[in-house]
C-alpha positions as CSV (number, residue, x, y, z in Angstrom):
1,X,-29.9,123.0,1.4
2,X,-32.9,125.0,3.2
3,X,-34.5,123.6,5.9
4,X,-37.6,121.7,5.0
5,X,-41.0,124.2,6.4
6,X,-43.8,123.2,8.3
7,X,-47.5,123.6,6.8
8,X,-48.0,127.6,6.5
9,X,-50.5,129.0,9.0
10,X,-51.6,132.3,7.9
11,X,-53.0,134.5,11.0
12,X,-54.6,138.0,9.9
13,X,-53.5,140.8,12.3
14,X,-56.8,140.6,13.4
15,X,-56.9,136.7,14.0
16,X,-59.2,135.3,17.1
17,X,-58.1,131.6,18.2
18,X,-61.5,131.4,19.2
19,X,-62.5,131.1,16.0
20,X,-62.3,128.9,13.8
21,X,-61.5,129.4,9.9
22,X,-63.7,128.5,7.4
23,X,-63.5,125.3,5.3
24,X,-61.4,125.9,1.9
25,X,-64.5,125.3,-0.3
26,X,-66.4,128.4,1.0
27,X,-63.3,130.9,0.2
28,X,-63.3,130.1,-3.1
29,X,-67.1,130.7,-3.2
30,X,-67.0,134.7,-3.9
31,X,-64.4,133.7,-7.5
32,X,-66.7,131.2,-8.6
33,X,-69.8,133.6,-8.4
34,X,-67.8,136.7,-9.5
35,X,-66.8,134.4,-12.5
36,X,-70.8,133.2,-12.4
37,X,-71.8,136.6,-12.9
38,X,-69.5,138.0,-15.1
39,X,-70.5,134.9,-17.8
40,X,-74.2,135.3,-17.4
41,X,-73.4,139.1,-18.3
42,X,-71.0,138.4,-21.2
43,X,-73.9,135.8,-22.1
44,X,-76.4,139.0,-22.2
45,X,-74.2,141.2,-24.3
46,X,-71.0,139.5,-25.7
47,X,-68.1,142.0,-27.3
48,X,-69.8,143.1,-30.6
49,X,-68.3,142.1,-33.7
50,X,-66.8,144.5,-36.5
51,X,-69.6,143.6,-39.3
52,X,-72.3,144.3,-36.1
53,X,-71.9,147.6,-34.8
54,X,-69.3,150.7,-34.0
55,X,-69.7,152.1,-30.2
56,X,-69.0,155.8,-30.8
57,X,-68.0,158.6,-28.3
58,X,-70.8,160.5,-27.2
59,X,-70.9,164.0,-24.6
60,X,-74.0,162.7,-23.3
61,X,-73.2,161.3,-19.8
62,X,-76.7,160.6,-18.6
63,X,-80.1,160.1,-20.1
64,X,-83.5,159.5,-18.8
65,X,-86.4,157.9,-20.1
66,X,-89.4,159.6,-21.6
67,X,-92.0,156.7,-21.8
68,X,-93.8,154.8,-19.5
69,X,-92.0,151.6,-20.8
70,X,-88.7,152.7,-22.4
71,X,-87.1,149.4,-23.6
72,X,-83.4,148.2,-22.9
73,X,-82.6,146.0,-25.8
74,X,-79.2,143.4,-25.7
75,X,-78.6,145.1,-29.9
76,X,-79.0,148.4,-31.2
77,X,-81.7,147.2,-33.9
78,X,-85.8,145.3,-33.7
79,X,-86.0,143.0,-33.4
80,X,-83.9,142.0,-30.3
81,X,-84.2,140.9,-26.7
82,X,-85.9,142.5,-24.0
83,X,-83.2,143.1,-21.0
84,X,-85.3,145.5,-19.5
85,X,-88.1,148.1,-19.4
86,X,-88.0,151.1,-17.6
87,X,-90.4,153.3,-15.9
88,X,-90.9,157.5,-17.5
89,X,-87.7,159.5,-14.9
90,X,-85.4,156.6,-14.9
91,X,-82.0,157.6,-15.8
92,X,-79.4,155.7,-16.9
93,X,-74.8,156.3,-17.7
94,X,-74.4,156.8,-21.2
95,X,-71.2,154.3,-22.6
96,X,-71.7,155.7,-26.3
97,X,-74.1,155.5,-29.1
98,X,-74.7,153.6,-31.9
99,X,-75.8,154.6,-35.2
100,X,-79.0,153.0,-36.1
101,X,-79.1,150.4,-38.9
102,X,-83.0,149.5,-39.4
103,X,-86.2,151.8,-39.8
104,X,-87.7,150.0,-37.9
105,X,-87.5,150.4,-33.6
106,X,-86.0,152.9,-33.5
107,X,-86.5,154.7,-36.5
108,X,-83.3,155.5,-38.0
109,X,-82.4,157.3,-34.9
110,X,-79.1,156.9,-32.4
111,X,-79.2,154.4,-29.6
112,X,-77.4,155.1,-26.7
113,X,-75.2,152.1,-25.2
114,X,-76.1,152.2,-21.2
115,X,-73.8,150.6,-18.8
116,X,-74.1,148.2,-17.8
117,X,-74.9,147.0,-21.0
118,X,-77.7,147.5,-23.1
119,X,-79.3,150.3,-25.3
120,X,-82.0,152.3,-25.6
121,X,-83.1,154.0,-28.3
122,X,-82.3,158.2,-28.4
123,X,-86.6,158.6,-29.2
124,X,-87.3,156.9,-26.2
125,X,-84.8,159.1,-23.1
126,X,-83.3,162.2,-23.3
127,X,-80.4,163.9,-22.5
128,X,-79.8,164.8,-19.1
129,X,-77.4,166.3,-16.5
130,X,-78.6,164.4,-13.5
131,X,-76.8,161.1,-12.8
132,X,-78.7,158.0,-11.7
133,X,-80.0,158.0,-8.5
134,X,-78.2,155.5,-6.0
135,X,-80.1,153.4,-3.6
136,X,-82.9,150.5,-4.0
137,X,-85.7,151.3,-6.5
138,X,-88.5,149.5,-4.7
139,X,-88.3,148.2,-1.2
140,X,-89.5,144.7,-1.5
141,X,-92.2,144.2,1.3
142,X,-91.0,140.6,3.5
143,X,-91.0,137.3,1.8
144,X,-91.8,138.5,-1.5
145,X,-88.7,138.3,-4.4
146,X,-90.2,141.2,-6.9
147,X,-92.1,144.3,-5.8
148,X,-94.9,144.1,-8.1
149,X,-97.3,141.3,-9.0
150,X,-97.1,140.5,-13.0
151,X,-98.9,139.4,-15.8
152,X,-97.5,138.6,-19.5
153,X,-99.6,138.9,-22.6
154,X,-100.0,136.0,-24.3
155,X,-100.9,136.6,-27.6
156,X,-100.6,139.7,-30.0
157,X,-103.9,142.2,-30.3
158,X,-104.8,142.2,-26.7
159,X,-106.7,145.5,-26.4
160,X,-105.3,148.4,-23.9
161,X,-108.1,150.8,-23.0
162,X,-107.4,153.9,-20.9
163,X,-110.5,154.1,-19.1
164,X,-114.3,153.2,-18.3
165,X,-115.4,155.3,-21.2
166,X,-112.8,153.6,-23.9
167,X,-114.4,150.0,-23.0
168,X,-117.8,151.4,-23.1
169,X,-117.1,152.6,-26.3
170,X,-115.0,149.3,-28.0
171,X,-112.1,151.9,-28.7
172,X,-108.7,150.6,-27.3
173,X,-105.8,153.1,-26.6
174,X,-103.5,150.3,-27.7
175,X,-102.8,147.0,-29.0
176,X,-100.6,144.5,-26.5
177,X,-98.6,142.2,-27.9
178,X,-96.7,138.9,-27.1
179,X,-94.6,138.9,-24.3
180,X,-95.0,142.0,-22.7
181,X,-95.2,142.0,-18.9
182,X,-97.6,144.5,-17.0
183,X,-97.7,145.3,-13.4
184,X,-101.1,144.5,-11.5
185,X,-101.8,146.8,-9.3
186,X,-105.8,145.7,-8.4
187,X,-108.2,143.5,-9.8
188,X,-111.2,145.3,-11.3
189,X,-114.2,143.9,-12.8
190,X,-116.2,146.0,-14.9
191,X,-120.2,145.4,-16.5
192,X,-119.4,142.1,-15.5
């Protein structure tokens, strides 16, 4: 029969006895929010099922957006959630496309699947040989959480105008509708 071990005391090659190891509830901290984020993502975009969509192979590897707020959609179809919206230049990995099922959105065009998940439909980026750039998009200035500050519309047929003349005139570039979220870059009051 073996001889009976003591309690194991694992020493790294690097191990300081000056220091002392951390409690067992913080090393299991890094699984539990790998497994935190990796649920929250499934959540966003689980597996599609057969009757939903077929992710096909594609040659494009990169696309970039052509509007000033190219949508990111969880489904291939509108109506559908809002993941994202991306500025005109962004560009984004292509996973595959999907064949569009509605005329509606996107107009019976392809949708490209982005990684990390999401899609966005083919009238809305185009094909590109640049990959994405790497780094931060906006350096947050200290103690703020988002770079911009935001507003969301609250009802549908809030007038957009492009400039003085436009609201001078009652002639709005653009309807707004619910839920949309605009960047406020200054406050402006105009005629009062």
């Amino acid at each position: 029969m073996p001889a009976a071990r003591g309690a194991y005391d694992f020493r790294s090659p690097c191990a300081n006895d000056s220091v002392e190891p951390l409690p067992t509830t913080m090393t299991i901290l890094p699984a539990l929010l790998l497994a935190q984020v990796l649920r929250s993502v499934w959540g966003i975009e689980p597996g599609p099922t057969k009757d939903e969509f077929e992710l096909q192979a594609t040659e494009v590897r990169y696309i970039e957006a052509t509007w000033t707020e190219t949508v990111v959609r969880g489904r291939p179809w509108v109506p559908n959630k809002r993941i994202a919206t991306l500025a005109d230049g962004t560009r984004l990995v292509v996973r595959g496309v999907v064949q569009s099922r509605d005329k509606e959105g996107c107009e019976g065009k392809l949708w490209y699947a982005v990684w990390p998940f999401g899609f966005v439909c083919s009238e809305h980026a185009k094909p590109t040989s640049k990959p994405p750039a790497s780094g931060r998009a906006l350096a947050l200035e200290p103690g703020r959480r988002v770079p911009h500050t935001y507003a969301y519309v609250k009802s549908d047929g809030v007038p957009m105008f492009a400039g003085y003349a436009d609201v001078d005139a009652g002639v709005p570039t653009r309807p707004l509708t619910k839920g949309m979220s605009l960047v406020v870059t200054h406050d402006l009051e105009y005629d009062g």
